[in-house]
Jmol script that loads the backbone (N, CA, C; Angstrom):
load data "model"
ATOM      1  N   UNK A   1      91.861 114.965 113.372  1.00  0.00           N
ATOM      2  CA  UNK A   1      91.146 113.768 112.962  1.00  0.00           C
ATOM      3  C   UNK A   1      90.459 113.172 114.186  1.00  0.00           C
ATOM      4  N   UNK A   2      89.153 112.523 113.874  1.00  0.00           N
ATOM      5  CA  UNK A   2      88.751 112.157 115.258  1.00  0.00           C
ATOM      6  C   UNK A   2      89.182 110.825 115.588  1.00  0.00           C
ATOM      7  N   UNK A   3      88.920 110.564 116.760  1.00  0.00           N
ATOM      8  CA  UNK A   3      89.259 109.295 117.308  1.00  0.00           C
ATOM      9  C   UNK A   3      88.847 108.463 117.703  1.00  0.00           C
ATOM     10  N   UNK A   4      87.603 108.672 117.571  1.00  0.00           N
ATOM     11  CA  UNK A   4      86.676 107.418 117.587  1.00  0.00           C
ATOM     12  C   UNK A   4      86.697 106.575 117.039  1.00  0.00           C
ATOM     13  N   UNK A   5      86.443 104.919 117.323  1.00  0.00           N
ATOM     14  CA  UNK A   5      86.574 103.606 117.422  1.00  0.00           C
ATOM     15  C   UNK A   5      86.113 103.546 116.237  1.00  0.00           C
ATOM     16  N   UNK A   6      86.150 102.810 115.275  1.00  0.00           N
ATOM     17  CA  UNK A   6      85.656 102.113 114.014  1.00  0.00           C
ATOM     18  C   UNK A   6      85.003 100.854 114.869  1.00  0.00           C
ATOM     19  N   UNK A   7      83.297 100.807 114.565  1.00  0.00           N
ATOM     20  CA  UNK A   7      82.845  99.788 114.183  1.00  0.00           C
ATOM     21  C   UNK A   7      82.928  98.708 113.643  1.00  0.00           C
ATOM     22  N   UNK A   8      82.366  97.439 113.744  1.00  0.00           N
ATOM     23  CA  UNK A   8      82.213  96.074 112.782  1.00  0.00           C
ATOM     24  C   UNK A   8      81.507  96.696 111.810  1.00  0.00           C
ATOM     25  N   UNK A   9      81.638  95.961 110.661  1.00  0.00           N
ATOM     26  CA  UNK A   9      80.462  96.158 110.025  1.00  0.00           C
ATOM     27  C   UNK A   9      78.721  95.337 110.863  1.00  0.00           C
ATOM     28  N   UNK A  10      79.203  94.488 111.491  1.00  0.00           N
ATOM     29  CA  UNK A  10      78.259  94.017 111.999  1.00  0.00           C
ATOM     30  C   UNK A  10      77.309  95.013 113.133  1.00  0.00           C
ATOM     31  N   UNK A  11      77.657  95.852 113.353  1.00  0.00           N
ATOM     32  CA  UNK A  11      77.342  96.698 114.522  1.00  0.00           C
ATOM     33  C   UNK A  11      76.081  97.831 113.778  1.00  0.00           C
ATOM     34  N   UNK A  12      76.143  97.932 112.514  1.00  0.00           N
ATOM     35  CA  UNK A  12      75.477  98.413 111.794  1.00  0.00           C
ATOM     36  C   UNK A  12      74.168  97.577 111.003  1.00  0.00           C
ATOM     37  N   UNK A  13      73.144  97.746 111.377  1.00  0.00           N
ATOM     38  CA  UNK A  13      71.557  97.262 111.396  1.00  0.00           C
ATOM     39  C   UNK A  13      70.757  97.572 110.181  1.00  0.00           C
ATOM     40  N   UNK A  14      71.062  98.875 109.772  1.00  0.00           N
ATOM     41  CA  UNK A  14      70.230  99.103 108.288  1.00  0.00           C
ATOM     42  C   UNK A  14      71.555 100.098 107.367  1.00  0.00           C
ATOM     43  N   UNK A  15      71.047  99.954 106.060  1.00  0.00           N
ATOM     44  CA  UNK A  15      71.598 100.210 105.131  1.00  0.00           C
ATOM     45  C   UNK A  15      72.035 102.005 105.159  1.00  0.00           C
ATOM     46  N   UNK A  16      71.154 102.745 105.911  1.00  0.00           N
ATOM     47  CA  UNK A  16      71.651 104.180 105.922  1.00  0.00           C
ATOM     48  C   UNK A  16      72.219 104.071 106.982  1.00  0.00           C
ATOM     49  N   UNK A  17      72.511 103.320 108.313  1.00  0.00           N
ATOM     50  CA  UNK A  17      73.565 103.823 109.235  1.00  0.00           C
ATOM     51  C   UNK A  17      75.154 103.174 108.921  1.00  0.00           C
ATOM     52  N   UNK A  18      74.949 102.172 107.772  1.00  0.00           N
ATOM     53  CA  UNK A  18      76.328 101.619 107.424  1.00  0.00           C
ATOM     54  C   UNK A  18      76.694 102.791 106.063  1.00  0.00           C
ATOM     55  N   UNK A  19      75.950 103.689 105.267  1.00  0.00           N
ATOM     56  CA  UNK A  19      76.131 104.489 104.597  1.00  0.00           C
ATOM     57  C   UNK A  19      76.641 105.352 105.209  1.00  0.00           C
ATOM     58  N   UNK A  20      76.166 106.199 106.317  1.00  0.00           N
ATOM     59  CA  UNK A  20      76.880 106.794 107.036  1.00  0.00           C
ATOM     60  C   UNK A  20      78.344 106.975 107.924  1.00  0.00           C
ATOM     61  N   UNK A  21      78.412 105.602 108.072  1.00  0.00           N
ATOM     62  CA  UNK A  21      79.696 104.828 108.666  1.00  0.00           C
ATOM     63  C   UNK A  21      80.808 105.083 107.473  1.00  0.00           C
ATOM     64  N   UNK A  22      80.258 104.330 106.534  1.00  0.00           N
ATOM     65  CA  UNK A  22      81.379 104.628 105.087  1.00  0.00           C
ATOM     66  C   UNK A  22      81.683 105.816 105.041  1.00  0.00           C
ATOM     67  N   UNK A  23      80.723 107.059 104.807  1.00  0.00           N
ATOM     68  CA  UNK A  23      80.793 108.401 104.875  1.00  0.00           C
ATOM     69  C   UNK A  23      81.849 109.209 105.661  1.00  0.00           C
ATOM     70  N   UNK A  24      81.738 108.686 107.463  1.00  0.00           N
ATOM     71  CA  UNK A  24      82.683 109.353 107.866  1.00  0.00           C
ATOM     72  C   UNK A  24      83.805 108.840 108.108  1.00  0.00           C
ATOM     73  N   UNK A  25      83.896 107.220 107.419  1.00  0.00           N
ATOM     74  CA  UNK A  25      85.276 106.718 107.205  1.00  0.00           C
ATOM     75  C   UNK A  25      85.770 107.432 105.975  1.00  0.00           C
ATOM     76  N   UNK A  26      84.903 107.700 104.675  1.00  0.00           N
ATOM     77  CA  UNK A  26      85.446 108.204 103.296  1.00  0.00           C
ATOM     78  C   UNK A  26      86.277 109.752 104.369  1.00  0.00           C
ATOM     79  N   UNK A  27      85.738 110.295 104.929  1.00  0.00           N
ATOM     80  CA  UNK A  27      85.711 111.783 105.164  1.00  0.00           C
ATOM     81  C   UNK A  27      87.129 111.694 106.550  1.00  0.00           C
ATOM     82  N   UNK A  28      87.824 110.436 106.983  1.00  0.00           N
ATOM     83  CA  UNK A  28      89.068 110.218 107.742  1.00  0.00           C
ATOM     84  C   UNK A  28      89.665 109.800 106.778  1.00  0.00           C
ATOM     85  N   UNK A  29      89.452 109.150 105.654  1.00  0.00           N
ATOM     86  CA  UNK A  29      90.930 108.614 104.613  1.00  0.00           C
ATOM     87  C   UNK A  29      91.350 109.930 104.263  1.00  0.00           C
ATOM     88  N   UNK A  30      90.089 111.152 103.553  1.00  0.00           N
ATOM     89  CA  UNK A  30      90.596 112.343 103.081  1.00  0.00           C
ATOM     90  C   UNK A  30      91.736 113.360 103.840  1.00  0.00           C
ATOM     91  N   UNK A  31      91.161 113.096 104.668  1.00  0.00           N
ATOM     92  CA  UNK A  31      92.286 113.818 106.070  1.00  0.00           C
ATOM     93  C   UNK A  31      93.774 113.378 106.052  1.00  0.00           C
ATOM     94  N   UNK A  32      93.899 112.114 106.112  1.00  0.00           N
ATOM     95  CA  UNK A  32      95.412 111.005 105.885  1.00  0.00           C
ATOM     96  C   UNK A  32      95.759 111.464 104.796  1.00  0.00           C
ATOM     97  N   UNK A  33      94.947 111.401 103.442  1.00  0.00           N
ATOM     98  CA  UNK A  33      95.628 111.679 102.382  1.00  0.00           C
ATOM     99  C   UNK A  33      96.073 112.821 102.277  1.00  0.00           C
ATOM    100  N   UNK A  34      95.199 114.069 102.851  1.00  0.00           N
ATOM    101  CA  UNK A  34      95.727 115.871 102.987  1.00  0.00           C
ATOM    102  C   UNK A  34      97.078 115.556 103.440  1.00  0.00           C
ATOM    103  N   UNK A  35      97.084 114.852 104.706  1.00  0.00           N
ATOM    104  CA  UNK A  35      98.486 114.733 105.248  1.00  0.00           C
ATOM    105  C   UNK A  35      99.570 114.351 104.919  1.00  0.00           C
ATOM    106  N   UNK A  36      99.312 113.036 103.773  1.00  0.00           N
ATOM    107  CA  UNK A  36     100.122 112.449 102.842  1.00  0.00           C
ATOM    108  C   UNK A  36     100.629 113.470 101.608  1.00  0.00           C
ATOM    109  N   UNK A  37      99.868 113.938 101.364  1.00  0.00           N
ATOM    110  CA  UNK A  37      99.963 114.946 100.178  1.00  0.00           C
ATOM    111  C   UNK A  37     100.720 115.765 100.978  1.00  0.00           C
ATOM    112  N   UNK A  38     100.461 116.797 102.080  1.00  0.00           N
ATOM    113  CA  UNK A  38     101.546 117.489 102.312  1.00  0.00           C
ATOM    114  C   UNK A  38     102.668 117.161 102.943  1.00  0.00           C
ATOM    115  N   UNK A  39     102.989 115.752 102.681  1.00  0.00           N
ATOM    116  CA  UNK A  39     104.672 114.888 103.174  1.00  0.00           C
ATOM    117  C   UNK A  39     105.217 114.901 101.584  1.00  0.00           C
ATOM    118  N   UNK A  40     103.960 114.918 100.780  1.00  0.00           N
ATOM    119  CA  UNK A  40     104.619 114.869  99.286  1.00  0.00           C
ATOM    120  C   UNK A  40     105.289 116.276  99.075  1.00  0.00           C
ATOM    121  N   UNK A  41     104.503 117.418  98.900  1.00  0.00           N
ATOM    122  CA  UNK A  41     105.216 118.744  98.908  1.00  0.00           C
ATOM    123  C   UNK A  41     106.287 119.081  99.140  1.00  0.00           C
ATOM    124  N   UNK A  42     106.243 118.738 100.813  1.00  0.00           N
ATOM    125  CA  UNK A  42     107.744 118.502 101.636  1.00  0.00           C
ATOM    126  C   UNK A  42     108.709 117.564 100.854  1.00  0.00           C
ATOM    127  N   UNK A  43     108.581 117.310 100.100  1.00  0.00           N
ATOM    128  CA  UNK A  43     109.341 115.905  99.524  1.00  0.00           C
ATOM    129  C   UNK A  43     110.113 116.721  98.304  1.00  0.00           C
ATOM    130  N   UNK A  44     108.936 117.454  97.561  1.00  0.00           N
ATOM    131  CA  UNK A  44     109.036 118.324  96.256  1.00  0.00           C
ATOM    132  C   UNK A  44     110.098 119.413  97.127  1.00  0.00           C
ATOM    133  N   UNK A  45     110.477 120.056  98.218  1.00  0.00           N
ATOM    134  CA  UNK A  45     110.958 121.348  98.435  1.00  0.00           C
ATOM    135  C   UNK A  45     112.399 120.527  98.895  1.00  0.00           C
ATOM    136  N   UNK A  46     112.551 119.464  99.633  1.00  0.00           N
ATOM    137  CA  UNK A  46     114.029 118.818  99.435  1.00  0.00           C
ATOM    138  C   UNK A  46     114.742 118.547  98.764  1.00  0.00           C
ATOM    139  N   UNK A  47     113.950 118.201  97.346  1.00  0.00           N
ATOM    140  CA  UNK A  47     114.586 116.903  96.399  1.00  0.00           C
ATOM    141  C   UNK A  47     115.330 118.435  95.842  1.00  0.00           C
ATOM    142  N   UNK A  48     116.509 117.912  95.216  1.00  0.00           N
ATOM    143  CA  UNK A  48     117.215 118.415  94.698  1.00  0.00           C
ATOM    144  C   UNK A  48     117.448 118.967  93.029  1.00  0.00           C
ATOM    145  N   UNK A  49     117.021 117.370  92.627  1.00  0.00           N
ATOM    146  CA  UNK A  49     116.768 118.046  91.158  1.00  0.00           C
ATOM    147  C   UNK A  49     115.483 117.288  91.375  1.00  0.00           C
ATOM    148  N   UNK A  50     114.909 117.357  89.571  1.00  0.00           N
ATOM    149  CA  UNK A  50     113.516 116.760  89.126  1.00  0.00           C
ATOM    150  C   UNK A  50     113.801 115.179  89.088  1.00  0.00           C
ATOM    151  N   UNK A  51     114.810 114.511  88.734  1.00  0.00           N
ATOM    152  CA  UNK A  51     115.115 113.217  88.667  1.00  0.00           C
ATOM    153  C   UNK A  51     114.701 112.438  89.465  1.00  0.00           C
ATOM    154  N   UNK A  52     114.992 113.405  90.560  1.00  0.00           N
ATOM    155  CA  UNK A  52     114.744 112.428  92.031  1.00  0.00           C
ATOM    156  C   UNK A  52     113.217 112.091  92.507  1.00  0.00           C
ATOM    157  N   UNK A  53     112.805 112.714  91.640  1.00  0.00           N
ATOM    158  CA  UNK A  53     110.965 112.838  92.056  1.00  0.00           C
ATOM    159  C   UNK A  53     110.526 111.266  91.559  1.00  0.00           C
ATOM    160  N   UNK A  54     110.322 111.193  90.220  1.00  0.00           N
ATOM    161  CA  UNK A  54     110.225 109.215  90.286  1.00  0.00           C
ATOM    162  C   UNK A  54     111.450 108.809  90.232  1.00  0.00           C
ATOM    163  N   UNK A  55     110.940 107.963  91.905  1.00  0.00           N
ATOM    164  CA  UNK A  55     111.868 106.536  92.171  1.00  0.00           C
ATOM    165  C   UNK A  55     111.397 105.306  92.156  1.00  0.00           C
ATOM    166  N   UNK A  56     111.530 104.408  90.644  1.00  0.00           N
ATOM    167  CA  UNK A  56     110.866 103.249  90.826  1.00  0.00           C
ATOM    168  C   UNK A  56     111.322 101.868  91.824  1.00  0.00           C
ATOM    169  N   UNK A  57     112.193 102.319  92.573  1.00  0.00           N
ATOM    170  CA  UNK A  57     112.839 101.419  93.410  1.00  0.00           C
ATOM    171  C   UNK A  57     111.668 101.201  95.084  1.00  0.00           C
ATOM    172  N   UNK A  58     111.367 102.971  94.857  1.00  0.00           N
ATOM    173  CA  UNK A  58     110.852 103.589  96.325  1.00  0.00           C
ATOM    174  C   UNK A  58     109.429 103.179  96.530  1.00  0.00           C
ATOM    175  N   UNK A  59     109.332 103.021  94.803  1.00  0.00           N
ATOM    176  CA  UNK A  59     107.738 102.844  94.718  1.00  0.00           C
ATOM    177  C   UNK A  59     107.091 101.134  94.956  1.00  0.00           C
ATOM    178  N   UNK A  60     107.645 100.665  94.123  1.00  0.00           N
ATOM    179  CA  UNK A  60     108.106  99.001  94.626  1.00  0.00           C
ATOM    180  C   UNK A  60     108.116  98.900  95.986  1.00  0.00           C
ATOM    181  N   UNK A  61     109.229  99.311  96.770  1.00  0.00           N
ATOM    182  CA  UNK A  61     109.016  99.354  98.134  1.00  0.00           C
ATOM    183  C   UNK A  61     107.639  99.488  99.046  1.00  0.00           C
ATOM    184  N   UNK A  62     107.395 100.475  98.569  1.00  0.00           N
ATOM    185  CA  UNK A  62     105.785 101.497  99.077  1.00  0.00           C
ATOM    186  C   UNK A  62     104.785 100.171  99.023  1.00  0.00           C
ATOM    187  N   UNK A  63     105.167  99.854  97.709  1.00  0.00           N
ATOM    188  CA  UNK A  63     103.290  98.552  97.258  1.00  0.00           C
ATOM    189  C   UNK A  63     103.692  96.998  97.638  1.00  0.00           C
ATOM    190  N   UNK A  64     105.286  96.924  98.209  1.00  0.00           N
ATOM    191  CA  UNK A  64     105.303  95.976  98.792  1.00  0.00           C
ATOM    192  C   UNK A  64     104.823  95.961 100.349  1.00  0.00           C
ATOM    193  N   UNK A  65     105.114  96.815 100.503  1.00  0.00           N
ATOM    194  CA  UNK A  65     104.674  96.973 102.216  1.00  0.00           C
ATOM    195  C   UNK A  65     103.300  97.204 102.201  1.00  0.00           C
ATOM    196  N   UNK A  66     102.672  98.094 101.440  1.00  0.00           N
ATOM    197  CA  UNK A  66     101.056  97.790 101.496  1.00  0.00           C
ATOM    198  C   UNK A  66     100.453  96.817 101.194  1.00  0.00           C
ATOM    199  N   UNK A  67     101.108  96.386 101.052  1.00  0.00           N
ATOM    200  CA  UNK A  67     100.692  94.538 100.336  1.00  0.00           C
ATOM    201  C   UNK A  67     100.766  93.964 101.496  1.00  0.00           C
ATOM    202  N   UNK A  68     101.966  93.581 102.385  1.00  0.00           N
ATOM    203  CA  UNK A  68     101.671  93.218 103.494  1.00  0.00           C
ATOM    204  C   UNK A  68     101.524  93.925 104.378  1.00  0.00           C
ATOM    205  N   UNK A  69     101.045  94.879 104.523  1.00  0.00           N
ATOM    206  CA  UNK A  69     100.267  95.609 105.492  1.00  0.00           C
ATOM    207  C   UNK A  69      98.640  95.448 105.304  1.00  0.00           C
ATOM    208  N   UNK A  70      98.209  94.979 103.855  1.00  0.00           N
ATOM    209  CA  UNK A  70      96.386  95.112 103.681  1.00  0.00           C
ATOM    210  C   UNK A  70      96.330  93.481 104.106  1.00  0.00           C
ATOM    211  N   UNK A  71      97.222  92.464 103.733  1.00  0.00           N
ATOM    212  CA  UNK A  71      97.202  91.444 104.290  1.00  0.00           C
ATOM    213  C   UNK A  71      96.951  91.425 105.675  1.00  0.00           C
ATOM    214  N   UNK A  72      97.610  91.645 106.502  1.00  0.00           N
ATOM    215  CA  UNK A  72      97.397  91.876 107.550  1.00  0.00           C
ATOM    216  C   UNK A  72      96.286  92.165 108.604  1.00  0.00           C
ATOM    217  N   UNK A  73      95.247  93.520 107.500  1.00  0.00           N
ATOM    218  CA  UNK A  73      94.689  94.117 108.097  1.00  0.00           C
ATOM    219  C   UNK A  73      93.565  93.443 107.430  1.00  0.00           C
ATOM    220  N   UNK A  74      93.336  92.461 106.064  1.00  0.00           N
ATOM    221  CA  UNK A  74      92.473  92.169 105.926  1.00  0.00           C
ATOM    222  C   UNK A  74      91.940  92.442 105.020  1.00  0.00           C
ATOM    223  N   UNK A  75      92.664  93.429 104.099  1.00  0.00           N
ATOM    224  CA  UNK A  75      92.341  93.997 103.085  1.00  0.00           C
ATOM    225  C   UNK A  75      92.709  93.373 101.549  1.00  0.00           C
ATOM    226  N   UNK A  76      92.105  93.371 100.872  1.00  0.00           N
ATOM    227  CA  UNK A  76      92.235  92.311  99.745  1.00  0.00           C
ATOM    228  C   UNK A  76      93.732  93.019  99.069  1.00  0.00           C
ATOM    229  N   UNK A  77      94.899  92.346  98.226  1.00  0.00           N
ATOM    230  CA  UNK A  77      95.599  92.933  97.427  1.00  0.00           C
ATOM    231  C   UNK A  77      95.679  93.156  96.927  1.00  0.00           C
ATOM    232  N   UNK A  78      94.544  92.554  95.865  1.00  0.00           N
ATOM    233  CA  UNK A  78      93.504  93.168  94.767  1.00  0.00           C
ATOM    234  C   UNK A  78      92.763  94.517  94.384  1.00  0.00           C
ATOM    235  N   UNK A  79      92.523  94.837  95.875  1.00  0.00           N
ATOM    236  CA  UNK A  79      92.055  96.303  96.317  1.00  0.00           C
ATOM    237  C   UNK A  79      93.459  97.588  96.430  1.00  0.00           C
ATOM    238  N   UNK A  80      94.015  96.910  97.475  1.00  0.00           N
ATOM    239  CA  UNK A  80      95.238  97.697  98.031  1.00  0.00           C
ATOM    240  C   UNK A  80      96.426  97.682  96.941  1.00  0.00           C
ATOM    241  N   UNK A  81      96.681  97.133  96.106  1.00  0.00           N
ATOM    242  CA  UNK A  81      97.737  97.166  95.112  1.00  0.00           C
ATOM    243  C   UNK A  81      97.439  98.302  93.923  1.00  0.00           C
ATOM    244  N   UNK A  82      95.955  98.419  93.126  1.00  0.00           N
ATOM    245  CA  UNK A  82      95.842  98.866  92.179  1.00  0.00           C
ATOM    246  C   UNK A  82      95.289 100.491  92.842  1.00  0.00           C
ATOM    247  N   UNK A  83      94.971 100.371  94.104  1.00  0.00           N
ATOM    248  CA  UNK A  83      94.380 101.539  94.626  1.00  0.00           C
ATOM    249  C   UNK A  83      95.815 102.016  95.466  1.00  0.00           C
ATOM    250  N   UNK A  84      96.771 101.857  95.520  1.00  0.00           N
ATOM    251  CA  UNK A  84      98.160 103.089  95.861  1.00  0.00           C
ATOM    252  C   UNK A  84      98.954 103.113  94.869  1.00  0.00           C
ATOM    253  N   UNK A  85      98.988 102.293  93.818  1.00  0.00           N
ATOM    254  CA  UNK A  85      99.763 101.933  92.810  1.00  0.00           C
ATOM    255  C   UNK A  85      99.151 103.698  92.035  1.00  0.00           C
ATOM    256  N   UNK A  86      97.909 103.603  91.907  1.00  0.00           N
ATOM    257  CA  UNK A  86      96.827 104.784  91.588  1.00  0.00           C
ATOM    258  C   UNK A  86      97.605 105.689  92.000  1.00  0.00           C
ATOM    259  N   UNK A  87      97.230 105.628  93.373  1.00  0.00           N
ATOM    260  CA  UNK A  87      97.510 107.229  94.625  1.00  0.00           C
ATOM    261  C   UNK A  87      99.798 107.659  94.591  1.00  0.00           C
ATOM    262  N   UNK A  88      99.932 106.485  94.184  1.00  0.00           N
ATOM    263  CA  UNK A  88     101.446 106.852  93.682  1.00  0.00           C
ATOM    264  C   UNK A  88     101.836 107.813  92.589  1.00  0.00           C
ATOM    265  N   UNK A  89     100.820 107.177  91.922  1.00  0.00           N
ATOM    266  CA  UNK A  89     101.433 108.214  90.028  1.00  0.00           C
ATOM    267  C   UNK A  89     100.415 109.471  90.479  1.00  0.00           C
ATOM    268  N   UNK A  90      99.671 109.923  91.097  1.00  0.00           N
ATOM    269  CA  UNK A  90      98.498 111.364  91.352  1.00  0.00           C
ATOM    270  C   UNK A  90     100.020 111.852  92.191  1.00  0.00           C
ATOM    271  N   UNK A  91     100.121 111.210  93.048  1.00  0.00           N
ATOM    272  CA  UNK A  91     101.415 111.450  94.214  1.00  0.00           C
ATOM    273  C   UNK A  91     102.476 112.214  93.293  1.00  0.00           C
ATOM    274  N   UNK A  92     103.001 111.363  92.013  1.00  0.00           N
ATOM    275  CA  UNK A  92     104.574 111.762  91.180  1.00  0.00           C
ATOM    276  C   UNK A  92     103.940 112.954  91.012  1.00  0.00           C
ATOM    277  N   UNK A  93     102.647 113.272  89.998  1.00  0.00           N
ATOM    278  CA  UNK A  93     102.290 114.469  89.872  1.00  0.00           C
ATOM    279  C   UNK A  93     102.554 115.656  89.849  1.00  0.00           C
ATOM    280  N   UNK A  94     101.553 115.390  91.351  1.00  0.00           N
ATOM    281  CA  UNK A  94     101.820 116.454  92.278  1.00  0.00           C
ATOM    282  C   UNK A  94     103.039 116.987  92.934  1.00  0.00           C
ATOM    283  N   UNK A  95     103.708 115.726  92.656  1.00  0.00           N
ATOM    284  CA  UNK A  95     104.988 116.096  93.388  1.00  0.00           C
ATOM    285  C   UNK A  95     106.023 117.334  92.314  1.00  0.00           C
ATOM    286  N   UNK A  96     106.135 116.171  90.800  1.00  0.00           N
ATOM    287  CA  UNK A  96     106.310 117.016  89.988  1.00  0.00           C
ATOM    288  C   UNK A  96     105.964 118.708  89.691  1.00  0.00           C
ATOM    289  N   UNK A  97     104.835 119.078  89.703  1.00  0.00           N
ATOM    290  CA  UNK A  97     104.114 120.090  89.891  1.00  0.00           C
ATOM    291  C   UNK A  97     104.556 121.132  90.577  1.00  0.00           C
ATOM    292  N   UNK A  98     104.720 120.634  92.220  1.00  0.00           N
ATOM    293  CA  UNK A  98     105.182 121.144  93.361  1.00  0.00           C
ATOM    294  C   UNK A  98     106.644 122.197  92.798  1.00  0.00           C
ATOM    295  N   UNK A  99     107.343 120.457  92.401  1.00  0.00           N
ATOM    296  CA  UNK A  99     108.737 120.800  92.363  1.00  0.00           C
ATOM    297  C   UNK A  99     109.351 121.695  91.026  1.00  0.00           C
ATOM    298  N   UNK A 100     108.191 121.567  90.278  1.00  0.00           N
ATOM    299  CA  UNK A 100     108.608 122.629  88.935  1.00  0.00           C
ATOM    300  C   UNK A 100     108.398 124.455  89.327  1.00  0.00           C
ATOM    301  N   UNK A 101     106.992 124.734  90.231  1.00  0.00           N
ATOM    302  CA  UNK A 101     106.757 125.505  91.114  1.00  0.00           C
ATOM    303  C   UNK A 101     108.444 126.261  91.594  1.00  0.00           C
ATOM    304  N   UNK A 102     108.553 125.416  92.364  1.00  0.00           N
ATOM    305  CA  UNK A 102     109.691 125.856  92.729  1.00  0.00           C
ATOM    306  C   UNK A 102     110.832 126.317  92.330  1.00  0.00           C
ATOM    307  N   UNK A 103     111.166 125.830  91.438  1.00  0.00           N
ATOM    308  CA  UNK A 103     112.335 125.561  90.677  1.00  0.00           C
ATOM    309  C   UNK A 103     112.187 126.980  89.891  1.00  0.00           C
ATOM    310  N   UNK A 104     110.734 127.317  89.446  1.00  0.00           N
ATOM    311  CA  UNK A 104     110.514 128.743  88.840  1.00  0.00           C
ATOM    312  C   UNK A 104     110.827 129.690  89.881  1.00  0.00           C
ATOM    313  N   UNK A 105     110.393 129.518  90.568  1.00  0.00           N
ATOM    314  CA  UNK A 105     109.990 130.798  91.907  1.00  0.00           C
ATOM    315  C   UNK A 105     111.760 131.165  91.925  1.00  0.00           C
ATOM    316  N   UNK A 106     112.357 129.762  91.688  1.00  0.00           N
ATOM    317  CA  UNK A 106     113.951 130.235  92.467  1.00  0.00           C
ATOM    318  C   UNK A 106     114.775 130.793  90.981  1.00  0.00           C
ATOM    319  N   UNK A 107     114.275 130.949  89.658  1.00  0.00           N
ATOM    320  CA  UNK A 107     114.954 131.630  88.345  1.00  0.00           C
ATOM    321  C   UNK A 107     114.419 132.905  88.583  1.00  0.00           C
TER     322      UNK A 107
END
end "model"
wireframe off; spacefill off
backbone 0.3
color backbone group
């Protein structure tokens, strides 16, 4: 992932160099999320049974802390609540998915 500085939005002058900005911010969230997704996998090859895959305790947890973490950073909760709340249930999924995968491979 690169490491270059994120801009203001203010630092951006016309409408295609702040398009662009979004662009290769859209194109660093994708990267986090690859990475996130494969902590999910890893998650699917531990868990033990299928039960353990939704935890509504864990998940609560998760959107409380992004809650005050978008606070923080500035980010509306409005935004950040309904948009991991989202990326949680794609998350069970996949996780599900993963872990049924497996569970065949090993009958």
């Amino acid at each position: 992932m690169q490491n270059d500085a994120i801009k203001p939005p203010e630092a951006y002058g016309s409408m295609e160099e702040l398009r662009l900005a979004i662009d290769t911010l859209d194109a660093r969230l994708v990267e986090l999320l690859a990475v996130r997704q494969a902590y999910i996998e890893r998650a699917a090859q531990l868990k033990t049974g299928r039960d353990q895959v939704r935890d509504p305790a864990r998940i609560e947890d998760v959107v409380q802390k992004v809650i005050v973490a978008a606070k923080e950073a500035g980010l509306s909760p409005a935004i950040a609540e309904p948009v991991w709340r989202t990326l949680i249930e794609a998350s069970i999924a996949h996780e599900f998915e993963k872990f049924d995968l497996r569970d065949q491979a090993a009958r």
